[in-house]
C-alpha positions in Angstrom: 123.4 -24.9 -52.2 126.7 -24.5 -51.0 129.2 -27.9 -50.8 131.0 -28.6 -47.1 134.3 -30.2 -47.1 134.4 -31.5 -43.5 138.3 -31.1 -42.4 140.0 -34.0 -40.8 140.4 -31.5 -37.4 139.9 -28.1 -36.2 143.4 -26.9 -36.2 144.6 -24.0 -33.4 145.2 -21.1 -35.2 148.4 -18.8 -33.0 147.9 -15.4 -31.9 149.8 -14.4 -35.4 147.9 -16.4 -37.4 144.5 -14.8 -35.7 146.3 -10.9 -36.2 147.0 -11.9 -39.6 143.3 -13.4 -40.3 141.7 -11.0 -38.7 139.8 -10.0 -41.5 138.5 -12.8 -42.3 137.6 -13.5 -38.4 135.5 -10.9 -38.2 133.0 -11.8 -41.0 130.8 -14.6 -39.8 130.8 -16.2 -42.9 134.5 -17.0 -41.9 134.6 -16.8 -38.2 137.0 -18.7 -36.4 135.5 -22.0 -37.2 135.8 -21.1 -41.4 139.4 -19.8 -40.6 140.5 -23.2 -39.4 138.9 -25.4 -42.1 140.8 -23.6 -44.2 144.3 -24.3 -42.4 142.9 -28.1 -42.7 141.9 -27.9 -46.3 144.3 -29.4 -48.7 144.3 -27.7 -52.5 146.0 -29.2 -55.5 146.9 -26.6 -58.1 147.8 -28.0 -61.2 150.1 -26.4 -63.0 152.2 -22.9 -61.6 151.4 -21.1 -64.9 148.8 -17.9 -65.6 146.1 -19.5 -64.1 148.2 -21.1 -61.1 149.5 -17.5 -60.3 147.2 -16.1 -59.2 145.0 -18.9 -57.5 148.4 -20.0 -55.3 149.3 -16.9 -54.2 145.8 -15.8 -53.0 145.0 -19.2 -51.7 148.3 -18.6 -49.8 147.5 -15.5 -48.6 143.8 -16.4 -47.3 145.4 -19.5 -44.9 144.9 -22.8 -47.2 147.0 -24.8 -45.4 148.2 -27.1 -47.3 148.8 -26.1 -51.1 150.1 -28.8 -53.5 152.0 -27.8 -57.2 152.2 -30.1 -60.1 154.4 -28.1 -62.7 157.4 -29.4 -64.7 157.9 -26.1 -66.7 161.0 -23.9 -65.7 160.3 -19.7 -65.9 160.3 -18.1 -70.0 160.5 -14.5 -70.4 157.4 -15.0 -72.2 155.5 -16.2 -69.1 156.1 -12.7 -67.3 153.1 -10.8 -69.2 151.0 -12.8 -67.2 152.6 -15.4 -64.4 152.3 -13.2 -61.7 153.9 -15.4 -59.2 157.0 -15.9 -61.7 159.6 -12.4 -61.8 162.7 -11.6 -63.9 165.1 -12.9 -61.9 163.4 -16.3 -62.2 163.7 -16.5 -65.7 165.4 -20.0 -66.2 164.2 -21.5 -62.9 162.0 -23.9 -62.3 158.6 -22.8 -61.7 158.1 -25.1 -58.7 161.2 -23.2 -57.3 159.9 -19.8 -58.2 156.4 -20.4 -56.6 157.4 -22.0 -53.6 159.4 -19.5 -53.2 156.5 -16.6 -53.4 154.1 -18.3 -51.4 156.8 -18.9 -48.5 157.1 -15.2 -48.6 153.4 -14.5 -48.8 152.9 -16.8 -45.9 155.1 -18.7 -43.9 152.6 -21.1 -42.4 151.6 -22.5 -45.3 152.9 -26.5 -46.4 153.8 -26.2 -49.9 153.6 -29.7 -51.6 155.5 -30.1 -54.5 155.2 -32.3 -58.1 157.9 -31.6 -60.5 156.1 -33.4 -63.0 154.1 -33.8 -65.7 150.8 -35.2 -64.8 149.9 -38.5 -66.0 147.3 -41.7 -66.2 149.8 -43.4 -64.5 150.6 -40.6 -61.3 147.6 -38.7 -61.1 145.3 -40.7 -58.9 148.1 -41.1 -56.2 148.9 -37.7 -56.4 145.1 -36.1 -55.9 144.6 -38.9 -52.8 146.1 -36.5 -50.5 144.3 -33.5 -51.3 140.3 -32.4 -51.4 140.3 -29.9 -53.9 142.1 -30.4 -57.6 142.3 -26.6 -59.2 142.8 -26.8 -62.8 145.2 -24.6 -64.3 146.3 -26.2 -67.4 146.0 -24.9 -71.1 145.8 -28.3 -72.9 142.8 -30.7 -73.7 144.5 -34.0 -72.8 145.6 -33.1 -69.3 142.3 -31.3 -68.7 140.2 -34.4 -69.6 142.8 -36.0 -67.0 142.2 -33.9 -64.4 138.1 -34.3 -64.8 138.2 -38.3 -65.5 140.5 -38.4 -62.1 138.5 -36.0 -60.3 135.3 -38.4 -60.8 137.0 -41.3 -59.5 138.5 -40.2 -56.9 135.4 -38.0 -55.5 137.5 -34.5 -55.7 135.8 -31.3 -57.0 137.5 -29.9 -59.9 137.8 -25.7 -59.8 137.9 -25.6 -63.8 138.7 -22.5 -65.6 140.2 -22.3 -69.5 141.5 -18.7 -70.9 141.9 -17.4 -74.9 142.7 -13.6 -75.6 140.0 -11.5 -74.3 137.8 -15.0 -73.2 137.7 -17.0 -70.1 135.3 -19.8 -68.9 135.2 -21.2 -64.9 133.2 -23.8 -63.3 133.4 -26.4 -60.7 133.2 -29.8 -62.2 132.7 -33.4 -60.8 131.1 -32.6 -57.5 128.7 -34.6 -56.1 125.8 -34.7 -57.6 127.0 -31.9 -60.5 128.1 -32.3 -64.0 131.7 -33.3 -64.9 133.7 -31.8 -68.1 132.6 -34.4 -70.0 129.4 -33.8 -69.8 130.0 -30.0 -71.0 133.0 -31.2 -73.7 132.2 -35.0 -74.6 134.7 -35.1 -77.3 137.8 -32.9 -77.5 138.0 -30.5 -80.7 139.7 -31.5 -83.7 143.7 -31.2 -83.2 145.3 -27.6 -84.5 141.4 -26.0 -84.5 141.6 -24.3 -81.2 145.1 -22.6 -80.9 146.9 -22.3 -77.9 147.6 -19.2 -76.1 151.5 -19.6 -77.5 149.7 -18.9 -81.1 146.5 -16.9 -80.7 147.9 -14.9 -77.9 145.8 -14.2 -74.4 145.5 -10.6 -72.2 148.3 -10.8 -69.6 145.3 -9.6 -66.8 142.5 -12.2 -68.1 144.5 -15.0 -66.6 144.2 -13.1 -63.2 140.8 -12.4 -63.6 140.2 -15.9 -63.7 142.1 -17.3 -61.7 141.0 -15.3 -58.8 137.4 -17.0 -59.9 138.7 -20.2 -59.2 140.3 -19.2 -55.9 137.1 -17.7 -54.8 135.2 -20.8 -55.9 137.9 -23.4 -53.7 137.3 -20.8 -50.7 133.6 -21.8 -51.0 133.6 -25.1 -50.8 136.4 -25.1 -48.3 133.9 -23.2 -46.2 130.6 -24.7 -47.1 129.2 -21.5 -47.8 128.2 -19.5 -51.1 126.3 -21.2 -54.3 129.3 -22.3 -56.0 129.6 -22.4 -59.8 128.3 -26.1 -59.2 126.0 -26.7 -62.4 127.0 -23.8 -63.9 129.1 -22.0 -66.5 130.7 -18.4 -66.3 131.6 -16.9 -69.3 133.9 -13.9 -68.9 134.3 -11.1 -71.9 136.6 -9.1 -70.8 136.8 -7.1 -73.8 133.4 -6.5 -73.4 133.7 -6.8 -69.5 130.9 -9.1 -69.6 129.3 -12.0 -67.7 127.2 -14.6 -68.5 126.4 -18.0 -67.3 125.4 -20.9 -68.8 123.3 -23.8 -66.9 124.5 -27.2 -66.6 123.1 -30.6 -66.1 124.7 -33.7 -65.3 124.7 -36.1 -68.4 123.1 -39.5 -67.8 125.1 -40.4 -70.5 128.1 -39.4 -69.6 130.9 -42.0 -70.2 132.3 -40.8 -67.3 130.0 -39.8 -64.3 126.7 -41.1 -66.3 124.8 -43.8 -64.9 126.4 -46.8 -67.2 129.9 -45.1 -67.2 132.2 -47.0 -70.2 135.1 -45.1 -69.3 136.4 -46.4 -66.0 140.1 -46.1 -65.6 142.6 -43.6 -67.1 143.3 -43.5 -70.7 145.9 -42.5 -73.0 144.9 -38.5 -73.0 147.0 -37.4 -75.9 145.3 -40.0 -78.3 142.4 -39.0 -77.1 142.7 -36.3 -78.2 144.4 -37.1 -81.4 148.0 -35.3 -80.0 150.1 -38.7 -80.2 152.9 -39.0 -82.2 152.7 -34.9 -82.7 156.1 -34.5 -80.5 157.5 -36.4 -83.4 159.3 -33.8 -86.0 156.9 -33.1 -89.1 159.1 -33.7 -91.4 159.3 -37.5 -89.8 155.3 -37.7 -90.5 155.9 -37.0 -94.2 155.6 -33.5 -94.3 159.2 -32.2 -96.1 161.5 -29.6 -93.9 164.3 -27.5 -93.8 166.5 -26.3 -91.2 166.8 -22.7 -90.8 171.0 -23.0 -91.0 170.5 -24.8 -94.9 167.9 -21.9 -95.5 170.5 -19.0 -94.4 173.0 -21.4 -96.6 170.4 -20.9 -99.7 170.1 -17.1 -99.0 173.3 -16.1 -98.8 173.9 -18.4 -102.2 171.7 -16.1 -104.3 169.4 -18.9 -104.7 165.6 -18.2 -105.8 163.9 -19.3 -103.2 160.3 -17.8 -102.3 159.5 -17.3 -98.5 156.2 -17.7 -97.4 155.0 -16.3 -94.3 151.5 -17.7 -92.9 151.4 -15.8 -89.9 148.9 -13.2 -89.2 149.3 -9.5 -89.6 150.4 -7.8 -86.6 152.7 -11.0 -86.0 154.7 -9.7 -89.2 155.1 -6.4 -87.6 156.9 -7.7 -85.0 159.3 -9.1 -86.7 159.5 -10.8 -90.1 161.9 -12.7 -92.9 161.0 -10.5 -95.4 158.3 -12.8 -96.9 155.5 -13.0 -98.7 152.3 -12.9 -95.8 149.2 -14.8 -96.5 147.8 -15.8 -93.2 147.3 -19.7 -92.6 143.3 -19.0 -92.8 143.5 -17.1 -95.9 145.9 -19.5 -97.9 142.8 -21.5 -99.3 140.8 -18.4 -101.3 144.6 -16.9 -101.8 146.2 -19.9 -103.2 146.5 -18.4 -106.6 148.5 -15.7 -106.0 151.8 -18.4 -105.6 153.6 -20.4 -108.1 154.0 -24.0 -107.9 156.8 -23.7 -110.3 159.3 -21.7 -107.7 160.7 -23.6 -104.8 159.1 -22.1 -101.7 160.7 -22.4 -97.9 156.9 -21.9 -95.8 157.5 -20.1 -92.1 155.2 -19.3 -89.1 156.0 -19.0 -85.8 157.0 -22.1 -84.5 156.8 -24.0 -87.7 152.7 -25.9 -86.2 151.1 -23.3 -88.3 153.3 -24.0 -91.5 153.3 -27.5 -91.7 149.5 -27.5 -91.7 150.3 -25.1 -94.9 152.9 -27.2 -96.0 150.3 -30.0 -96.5 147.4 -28.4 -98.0 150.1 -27.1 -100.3 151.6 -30.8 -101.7 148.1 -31.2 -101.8 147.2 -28.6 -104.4 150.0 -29.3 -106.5 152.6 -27.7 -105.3 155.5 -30.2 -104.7 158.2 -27.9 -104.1 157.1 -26.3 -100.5 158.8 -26.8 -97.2 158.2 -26.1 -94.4 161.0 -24.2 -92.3 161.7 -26.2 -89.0 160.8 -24.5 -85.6 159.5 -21.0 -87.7 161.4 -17.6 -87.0 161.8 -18.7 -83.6 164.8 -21.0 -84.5 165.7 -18.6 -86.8 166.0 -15.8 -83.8 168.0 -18.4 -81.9 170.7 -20.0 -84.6 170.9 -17.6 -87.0 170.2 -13.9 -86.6 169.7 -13.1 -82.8 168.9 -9.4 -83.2 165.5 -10.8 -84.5 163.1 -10.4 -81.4 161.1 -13.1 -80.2 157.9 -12.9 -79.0 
């Protein structure tokens, strides 16, 4: 059964606004009447990233009339494979500026709303009051379980959808009477066992694929029309270019939107979700670390040092150190092949992956492994730049 939002007015759409609707006028699922609720309808789109590409621009282009952006993030060269709304000359900006920008250009009658922020406990309640749809775009567990806890107490659907390599998931969470994220994902995973996109990589289209889901899915229940994804989960494979869908009920034990709810106010997300104190550097929670300037110092002193490279496969073939690979997920059954006697300087990426090695290292006995600060990354930027970064 398809969800109305009832707009606060019936706003007149202008003779350009009609030529530039048309199509949508014509289809009496839209109509005139569908056309104006969604120039009333106010969409929050959190975050401006993969996800938030695609869903502002065609929420944009079909006539939301009020679009809100929460971003903080400013334009990578890395984003480009797949933040469509983001282009090369925007590398450096910030996102905000970049997708304002687009959707202006897109569509002129649009009132962007804009949050250069990171979205809190303590903002996000007064930033959803002003909107009727929250759109979840983000790529982290604590500000997703944010975005559901605030969508249930402030009565505000939340568009859901999550992407990993050739996998993506959608729903619409905390409407009335549906189940909320919590009821799906009561606790978050372990930290480090799901990687992010920035480690386990993600197809540059997926996040379009999914993202135009969760469009479609606001557009619904701005119109009242449809079966939303209300009670239900859509798997996408898009390696397999599959679809299935899970059913979901609404938890009477939810801690959230159950019927004896312990959970009533915002929390601290990140220990939630066992992320605080992680900004911190590792070698400040006890696991040792060396800079990648005192490493090139070591190198180019002859010393015998042994490089280990935890990284997968095809990351080595991008570029590499000239170390000794035994993916992070292999070290364990592969552990013999090293020698605790040799001092050993462990890499990765960004240096995540290695620290975890670092410590299951000092663990087995091996007291003389580092782990190199900010991986081949830092490297690439403060000591050899022809290395390419990815």
């Amino acid at each position: 059964m398809a969800t109305t939002l009832a707009p606060e007015s019936n706003p007149v759409l202008s003779n350009e606004e009609v030529l530039r609707y048309s199509r949508h006028l014509i289809m009496p699922e839209v109509g005139m009447h569908g056309q104006q609720k969604l120039k009333a309808a106010r969409v929050l789109c959190v975050g401006t990233g993969g996800l938030g590409s695609p869903l502002a621009l065609y929420l944009a282009a079909a006539g939301v009339g009020t679009l809100g952006l929460v971003d903080f993030d400013v334009v990578d060269f890395t984003n480009l494979q797949r933040q469509i709304i983001h282009h090369t000359s925007d590398v450096g900006r910030p996102k905000l500026e970049s997708a304002k920008e687009k959707i202006a250009a897109i569509n002129p009658f649009v009132n962007v709303k804009t949050f250069n922020t990171k979205l809190t406990s303590e903002n996000a309640l007064q930033i959803f009051a002003d909107f009727d749809i929250i759109v979840d775009g983000t790529d982290n567990f604590p500000t997703r379980f944010l975005v559901n806890d605030a969508c249930v107490f402030t009565g505000k659907p939340n568009v859901y959808g999550s992407i990993f390599r050739f996998e993506g998931q959608a729903s619409v969470f905390a409407a009335k009477d549906g189940p909320c994220y919590r009821c799906l994902y009561p606790e978050p995973p372990p930290p480090g066992l799901v990687p992010s996109c920035a480690e386990g990589g993600v197809l540059g289209i997926l996040p379009g694929l999914v993202g135009l889901i969760q469009a479609t899915e606001a557009i619904k229940l701005i119109l009242g029309t449809g079966q939303p994804l209300i009670g239900r989960l859509l798997l996408v494979d898009a390696l397999g270019m599959k679809f299935r869908e899970l059913k979901l009920r609404k938890n009477p034990d939810c801690v959230v939107c159950g019927n004896h709810p312990t959970v009533t106010k915002l929390i601290d997300y990140e220990e939630f979700c066992g992320l605080r104190g992680q900004e911190t550097p590792v070698n400040q929670s006890g696991t040792p670390e060396i800079s990648v300037e005192e490493l090139k110092q070591k190198l180019d002193a002859k010393e015998d040092i042994f490089i280990l490279d935890v990284r997968e496969p095809h990351e080595y073939q991008i570029c590499n150190l000239n170390g000794y690979l035994i993916p992070l997920n292999d070290l364990p059954k592969r552990v013999s092949e090293l020698d605790p006697a040799k001092e050993m300087v462990v890499h990765c990426r960004s240096g995540v992956r290695s620290g975890r090695a670092v410590a299951f290292l000092r663990q087995a006995g091996f007291t003389k492994a580092t782990n190199l600060a900010g991986g081949i990354l830092a490297w690439a930027d403060r000591v050899d730049p022809k290395v390419p970064k990815y």
